[in-house]
N, C-alpha and C positions, 0 to 999 in steps of 0.2 A: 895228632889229629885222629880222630874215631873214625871207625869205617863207614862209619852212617853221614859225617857231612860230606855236604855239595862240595867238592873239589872243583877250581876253575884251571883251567888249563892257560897257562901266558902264553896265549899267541899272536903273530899279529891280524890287522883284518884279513878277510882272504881277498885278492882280485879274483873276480869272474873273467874268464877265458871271454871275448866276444865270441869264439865259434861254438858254446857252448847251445847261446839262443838261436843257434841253425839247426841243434838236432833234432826238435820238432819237423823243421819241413822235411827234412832227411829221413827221418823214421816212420815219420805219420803217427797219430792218436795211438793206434791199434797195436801196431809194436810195441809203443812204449809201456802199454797196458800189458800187451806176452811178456814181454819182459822180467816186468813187476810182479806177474803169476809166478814167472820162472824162480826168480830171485826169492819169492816166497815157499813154492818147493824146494827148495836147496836150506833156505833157514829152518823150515819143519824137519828136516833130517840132519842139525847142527848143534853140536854144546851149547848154543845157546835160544835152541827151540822154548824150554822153559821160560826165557821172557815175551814170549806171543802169546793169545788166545790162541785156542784150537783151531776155532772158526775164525780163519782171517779173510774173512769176506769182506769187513771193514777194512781192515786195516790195508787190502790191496789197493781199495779203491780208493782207501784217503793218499796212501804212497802217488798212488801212479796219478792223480789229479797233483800232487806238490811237483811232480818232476814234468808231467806235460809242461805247468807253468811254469818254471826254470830253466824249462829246454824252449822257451820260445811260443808255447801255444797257448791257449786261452786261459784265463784266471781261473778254473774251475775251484782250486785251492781255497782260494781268496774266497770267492761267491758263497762257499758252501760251508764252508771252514773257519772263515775269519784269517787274521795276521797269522801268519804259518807260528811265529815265538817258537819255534824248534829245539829249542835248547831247554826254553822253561815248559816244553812239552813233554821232556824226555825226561826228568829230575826224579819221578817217580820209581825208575829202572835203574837200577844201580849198575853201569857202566866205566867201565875200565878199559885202561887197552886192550889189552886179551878181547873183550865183546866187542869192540869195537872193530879189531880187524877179524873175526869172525866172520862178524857183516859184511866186511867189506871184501874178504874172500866168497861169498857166498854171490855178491852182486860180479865179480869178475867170472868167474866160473860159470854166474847165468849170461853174463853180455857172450862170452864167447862161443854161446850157441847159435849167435844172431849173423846174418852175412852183413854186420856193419861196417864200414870201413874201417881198416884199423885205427885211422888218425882219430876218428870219431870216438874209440872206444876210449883210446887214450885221455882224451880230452873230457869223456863223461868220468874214468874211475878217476883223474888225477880230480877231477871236482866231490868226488863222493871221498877222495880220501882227505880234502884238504875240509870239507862241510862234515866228517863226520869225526874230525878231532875235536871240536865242538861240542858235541855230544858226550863227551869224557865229563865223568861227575865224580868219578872214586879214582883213588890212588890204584 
């Protein structure tokens, strides 16, 4: 296999946590929006800064509108976005495990700035780590 094809990853579906759609009322809009800043200062100072624009003005705003909706609150995603297709959004960036747990270091080490409940945290990164094996496109 070339390093260039889409590699899929066998996995099976993922289940959603139900407590997953509480951390909107639990966090509020606002958080989840700090958050997604935080998580994006932590990716701009990461091995894998180079696959973001400089200006992530977009891309905060598109994150934190898919996870409001995931976490229970309004469809902004949807409205403004269309079908999230996340996987075949990502196909562009050539992703591996290495970039992918980069990320997913970068979203833990920003949740733990927040005074969330721990169960809460747990229940958001085990869903970002289980949503972004998914994202895996290269060996």
């Amino acid at each position: 296999m070339e390093n260039d094809e889409i590699y899929t990853p066998d996995l099976p579906p993922q289940e959603v946590n139900p407590n997953l759609r509480l951390l909107f009322q639990k966090w509020g809009e606002d958080n989840i929006r700090k958050l997604v800043q935080n998580f994006y200062g932590k990716i701009s100072e990461s091995e894998i800064k180079s696959m973001f624009p400089k200006d992530l003005t977009f891309a905060i705003e598109k994150q934190a509108d898919f996870l409001i909706q995931i976490l229970g609150g309004p469809s902004y995603y949807l409205q403004k976005w269309g079908q999230a297709r996340m996987r075949m959004r990502h196909f562009a960036f050539p992703i591996s495990e290495k970039e992918r747990l980069v990320w997913l270091n970068c979203y833990d080490v920003a949740i733990q700035e927040f005074p969330f409940a721990h169960e809460d945290k747990i229940d958001f990164l085990y869903f970002l780590d289980q949503f972004s094996q998914w994202m895996v496109n290269r060996r």
